[in-house]
C-alpha positions in Angstrom: 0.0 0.0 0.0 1.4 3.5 -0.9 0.5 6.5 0.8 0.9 10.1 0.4 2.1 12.6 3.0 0.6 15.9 1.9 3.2 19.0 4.3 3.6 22.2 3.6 7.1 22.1 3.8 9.0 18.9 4.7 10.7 20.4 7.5 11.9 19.8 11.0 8.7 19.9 12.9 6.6 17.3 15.0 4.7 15.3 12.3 7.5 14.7 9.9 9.6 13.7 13.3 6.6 11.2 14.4 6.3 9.9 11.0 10.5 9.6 9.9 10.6 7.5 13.9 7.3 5.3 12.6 8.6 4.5 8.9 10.0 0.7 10.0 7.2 0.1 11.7 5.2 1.2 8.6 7.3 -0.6 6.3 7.0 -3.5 8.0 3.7 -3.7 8.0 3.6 -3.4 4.1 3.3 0.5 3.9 5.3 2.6 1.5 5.9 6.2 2.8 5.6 8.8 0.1 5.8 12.7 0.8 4.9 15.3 -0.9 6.3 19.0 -0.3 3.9 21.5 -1.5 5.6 24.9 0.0 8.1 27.5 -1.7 11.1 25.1 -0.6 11.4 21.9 0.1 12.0 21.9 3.6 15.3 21.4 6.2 14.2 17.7 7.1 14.3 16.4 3.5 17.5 14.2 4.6 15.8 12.0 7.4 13.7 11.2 5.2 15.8 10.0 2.7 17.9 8.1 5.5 14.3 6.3 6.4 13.5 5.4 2.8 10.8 8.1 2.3 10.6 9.0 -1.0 10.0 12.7 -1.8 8.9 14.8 -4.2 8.4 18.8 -4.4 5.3 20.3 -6.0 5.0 24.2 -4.5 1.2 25.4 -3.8 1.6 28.8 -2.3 -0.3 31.1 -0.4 -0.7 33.7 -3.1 -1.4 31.0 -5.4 -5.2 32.0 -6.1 -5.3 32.0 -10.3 -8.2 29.9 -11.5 -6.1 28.7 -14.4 -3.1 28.2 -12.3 -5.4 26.2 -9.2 -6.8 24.4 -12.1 -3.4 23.2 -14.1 -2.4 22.6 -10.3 -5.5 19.7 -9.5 -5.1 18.2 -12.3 -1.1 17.5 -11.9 -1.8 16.0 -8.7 -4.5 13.6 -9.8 -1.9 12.4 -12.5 0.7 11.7 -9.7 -1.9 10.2 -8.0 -2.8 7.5 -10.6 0.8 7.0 -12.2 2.3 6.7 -8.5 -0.7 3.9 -7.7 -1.4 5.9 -4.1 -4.0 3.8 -2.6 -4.2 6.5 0.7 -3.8 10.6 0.6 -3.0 11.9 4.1 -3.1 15.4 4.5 -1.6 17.4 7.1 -1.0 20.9 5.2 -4.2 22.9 6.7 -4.4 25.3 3.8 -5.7 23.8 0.4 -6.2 20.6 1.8 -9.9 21.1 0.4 -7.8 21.1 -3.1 -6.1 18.1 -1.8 -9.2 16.1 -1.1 -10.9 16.6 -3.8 -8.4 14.8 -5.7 -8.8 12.2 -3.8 -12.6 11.6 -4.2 -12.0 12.3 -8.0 -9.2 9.3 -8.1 -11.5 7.5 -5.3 -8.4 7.2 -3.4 -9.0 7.1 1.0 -8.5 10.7 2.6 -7.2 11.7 5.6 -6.6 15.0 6.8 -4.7 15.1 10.5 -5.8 18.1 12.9 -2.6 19.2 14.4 -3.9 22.4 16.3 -6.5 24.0 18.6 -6.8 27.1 16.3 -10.2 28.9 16.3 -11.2 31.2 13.4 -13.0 33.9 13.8 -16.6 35.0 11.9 -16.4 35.3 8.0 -13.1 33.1 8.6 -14.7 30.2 10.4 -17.8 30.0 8.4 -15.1 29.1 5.7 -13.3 26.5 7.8 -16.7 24.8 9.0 -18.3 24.5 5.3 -14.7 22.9 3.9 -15.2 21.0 6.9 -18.6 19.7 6.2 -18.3 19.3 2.3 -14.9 17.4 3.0 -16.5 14.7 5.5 -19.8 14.4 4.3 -19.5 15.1 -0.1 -15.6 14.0 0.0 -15.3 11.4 2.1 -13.1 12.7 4.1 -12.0 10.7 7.5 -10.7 13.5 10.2 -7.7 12.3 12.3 -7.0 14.7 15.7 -3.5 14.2 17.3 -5.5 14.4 21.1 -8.0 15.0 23.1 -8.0 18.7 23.2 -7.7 19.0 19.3 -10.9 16.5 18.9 -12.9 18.3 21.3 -11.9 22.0 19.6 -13.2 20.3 16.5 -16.2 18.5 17.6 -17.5 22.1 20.1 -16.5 24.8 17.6 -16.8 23.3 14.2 -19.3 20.7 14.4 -16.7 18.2 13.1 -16.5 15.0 13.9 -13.0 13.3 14.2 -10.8 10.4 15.3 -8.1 10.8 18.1 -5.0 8.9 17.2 -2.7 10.3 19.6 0.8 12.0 18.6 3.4 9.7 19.7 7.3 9.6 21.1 10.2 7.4 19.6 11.2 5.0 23.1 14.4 4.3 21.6 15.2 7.8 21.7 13.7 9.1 24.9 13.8 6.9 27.8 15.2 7.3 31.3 18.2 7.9 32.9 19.7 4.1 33.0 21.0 4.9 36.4 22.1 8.0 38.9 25.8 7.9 37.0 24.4 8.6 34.0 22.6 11.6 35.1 25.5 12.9 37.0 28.2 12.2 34.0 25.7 14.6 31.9 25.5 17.2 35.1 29.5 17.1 35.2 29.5 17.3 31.6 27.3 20.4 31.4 29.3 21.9 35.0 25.9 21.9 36.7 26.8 21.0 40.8 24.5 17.7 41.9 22.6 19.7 44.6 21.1 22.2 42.3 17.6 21.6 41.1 17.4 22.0 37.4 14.0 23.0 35.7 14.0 22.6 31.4 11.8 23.6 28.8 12.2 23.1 24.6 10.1 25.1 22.1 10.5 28.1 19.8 11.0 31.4 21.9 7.9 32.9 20.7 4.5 34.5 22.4 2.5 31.5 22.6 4.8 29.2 24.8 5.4 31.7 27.2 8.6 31.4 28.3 9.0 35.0 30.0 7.0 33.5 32.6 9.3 30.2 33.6 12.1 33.4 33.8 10.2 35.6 36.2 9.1 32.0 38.2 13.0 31.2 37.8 13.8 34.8 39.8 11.6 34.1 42.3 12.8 30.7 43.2 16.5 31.6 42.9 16.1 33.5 45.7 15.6 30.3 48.1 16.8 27.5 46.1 20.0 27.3 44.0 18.7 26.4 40.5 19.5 25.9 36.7 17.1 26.5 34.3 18.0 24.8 30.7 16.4 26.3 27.9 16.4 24.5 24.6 14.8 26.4 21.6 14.9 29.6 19.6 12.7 32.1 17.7 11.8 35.3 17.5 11.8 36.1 20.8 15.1 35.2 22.2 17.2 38.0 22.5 13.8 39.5 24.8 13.7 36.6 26.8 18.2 37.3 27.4 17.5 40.4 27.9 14.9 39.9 30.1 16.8 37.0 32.4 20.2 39.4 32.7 17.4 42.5 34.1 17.0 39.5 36.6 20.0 38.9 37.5 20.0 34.7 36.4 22.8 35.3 33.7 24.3 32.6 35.5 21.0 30.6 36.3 19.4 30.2 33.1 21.2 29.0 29.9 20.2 29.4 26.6 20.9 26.6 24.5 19.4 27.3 21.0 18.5 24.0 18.9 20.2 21.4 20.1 20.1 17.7 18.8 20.9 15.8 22.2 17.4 16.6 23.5 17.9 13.5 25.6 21.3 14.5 27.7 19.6 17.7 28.8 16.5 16.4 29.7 17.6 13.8 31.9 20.1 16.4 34.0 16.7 17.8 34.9 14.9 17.2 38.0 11.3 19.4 36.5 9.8 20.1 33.2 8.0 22.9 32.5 6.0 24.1 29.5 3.9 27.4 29.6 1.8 27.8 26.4 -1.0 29.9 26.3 -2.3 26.6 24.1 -0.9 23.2 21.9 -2.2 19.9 19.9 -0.7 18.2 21.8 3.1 18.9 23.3 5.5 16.2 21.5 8.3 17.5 23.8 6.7 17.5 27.2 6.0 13.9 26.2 9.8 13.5 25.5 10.6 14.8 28.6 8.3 12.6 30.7 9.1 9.3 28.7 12.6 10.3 30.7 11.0 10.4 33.6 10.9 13.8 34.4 7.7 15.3 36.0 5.9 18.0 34.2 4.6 21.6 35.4 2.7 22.8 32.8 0.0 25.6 32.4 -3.5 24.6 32.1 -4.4 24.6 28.5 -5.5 22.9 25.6 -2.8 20.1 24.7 -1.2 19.9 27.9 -4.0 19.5 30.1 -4.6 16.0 27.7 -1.1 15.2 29.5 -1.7 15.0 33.5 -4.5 13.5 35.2 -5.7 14.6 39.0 -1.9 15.8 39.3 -0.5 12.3 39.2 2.4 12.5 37.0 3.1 16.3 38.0 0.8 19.6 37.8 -1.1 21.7 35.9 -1.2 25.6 37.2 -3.0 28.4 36.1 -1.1 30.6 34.3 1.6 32.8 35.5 4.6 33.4 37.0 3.9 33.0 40.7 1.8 29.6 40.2 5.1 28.0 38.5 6.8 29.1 40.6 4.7 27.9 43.5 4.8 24.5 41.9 8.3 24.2 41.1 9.1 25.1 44.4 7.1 22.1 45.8 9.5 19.9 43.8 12.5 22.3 45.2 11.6 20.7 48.6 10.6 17.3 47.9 12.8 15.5 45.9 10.8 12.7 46.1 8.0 13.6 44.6 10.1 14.5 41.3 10.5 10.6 41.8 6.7 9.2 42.5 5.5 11.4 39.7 8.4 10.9 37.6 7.5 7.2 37.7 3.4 8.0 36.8 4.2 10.2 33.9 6.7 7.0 32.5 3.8 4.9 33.1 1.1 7.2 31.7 3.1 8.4 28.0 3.9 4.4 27.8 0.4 3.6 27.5 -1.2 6.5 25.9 1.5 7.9 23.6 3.8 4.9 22.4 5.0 4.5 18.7 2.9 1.0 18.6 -0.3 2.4 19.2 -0.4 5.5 17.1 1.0 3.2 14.2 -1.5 1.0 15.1 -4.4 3.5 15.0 -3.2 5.0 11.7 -3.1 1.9 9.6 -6.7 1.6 10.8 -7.7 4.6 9.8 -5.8 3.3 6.1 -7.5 0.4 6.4 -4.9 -2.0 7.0 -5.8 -5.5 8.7 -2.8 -4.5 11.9 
């Protein structure tokens, strides 16, 4: 069975990540991985691919494309890929066009899927739009609607009427697991000079409005002032050079590191005795899965995507948003070291059995079709 990826650009972002991680376990179950790049470039994560046996190919749809003639020219290229490449499945995960995208499929009565990555809401004129493509897709088209969690399929199901099915995002265990033992954890300390008393917090995302992280700094000041502390902060974005500027007004030049992109994820995570992620909203957060596959307790803010991640507090907390209430809660971790253990343990337990590679395989070739 051959299926095609529809992405924007094929670039280093959570669904190609899930999906390069998954391709043996695709491939082994008799699925051939093709992906299609449809922005202005081809995309930074073109080479895992390739190392994964994903074949690619770049076909740019833009924005500003809105020419009849040129739309038109456009749909009927893609049906002839469709038919000369024998794709038995179309997955979609570009949101724009992807009404384009499934209409070629009905046309070469190939399945359609289109994967709901986000809790976006639009807003009047706009979301009459997004809940008629919506409707025509699933009910003229055909189309099946796939959510990456629970928060996405209930934004979906409330505010557009739209019926979906949740196949969880999932982590790579071979990748993210837990410290093997306390050496390991203090060769990685030693390694990055960070003393074995010091509590160190982590977070990993773009430095941009939406994941808040001017709010972990200002928690950070407010616990530096009873704890010692190291705050490792993985990411960059637009936003960065406010966020230095913001930690040296502080006084944590020494407290908080800014690491940029870094590929070790792992090393850093496990140095960490707390995770924190403070988005205003997500999907569903691929990293603060990452970081409690390791074993690392979360504190995260309560919104959509990361309140799908902690139940009754067991596996760590979720805090209304804020400075003070991170703080508050990180500082309950500051003085009970065991907790970060108890609820370390739950949240390896809880991403095990809700988020593992097997099951959100499992549950896509289902949604293909294919007898798993």
């Amino acid at each position: 069975m051959r299926v095609l990826h529809v992405f924007n650009e094929i670039n280093f972002s959570g669904a190609e990540v899930m999906y390069a991680n998954a391709a043996p376990l695709f491939q082994e179950k008799g699925i051939e991985l093709i992906a299609l790049s449809t922005g202005k470039e081809f995309g930074n994560f073109t080479q895992q691919f390739e190392t994964v046996h994903i074949k690619m190919h770049h076909k740019p749809l833009l924005e500003s494309d809105k020419n009849p003639l040129f739309l038109f020219k456009y749909f009927r290229s893609i049906i002839k890929f469709i038919r000369e490449e024998n794709i038995a499945v179309i997955h979609i995960h570009r949101s724009s066009f992807f009404w384009l995208f499934s209409l070629c499929g009905f046309i070469t009565g190939r399945k359609t899927i289109r994967t709901l990555h986000n809790v976006f809401k639009n807003r009047r004129i706009t979301w009459i739009k997004a809940y008629w493509e919506r409707l025509t897709a699933r009910t003229l088209l055909r189309v099946t609607f796939q959510s990456i969690g629970k928060s996405v399929y209930l934004n979906e199901l409330q505010y557009y009427k739209n019926k979906s099915v949740i196949v969880n995002n999932w982590f790579d265990k071979t990748r993210f697991y837990p410290a093997v033992n306390e050496a390991e954890k203090a060769s990685v300390r030693k390694i990055l000079n960070i003393p074995a008393d010091v509590f160190v917090v982590s977070t990993a995302g773009r430095c941009t409005e939406i994941k808040g992280h001017k709010d972990i700094i200002q928690a950070l000041a407010i616990i530096n002032k009873q704890f010692p502390c190291v705050f490792l902060h993985l990411g960059s974005g637009a936003l960065e050079k406010e966020e230095q500027e913001l930690a040296k007004e502080l006084g944590l030049d020494g407290v908080i590191r800014f690491l940029g992109n870094v590929t070790n994820v792992r090393d850093f995570i496990i140095a960490s005795d707390a995770f924190v992620m403070s988005s205003k909203f997500e999907g569903l957060s691929i990293a603060s899965i990452e970081a409690m596959a390791c074993r690392i307790p979360g504190i995260f803010y309560d919104s959509p995507g990361l309140r799908d991640l902690i139940n009754s507090d067991d596996n760590g907390f979720l805090v209304a948003h804020g400075a003070r209430a991170l703080a508050d809660a990180i500082l309950l971790f500051c003085n009970d070291r065991n907790l970060c253990e108890v609820k370390g343990q739950s949240a390896v337990t809880f991403v095990n059995e809700h988020f593992s590679i097997e099951n959100g395989v499992k549950g896509i070739l289902n949604l293909y079709g294919k007898t798993v």
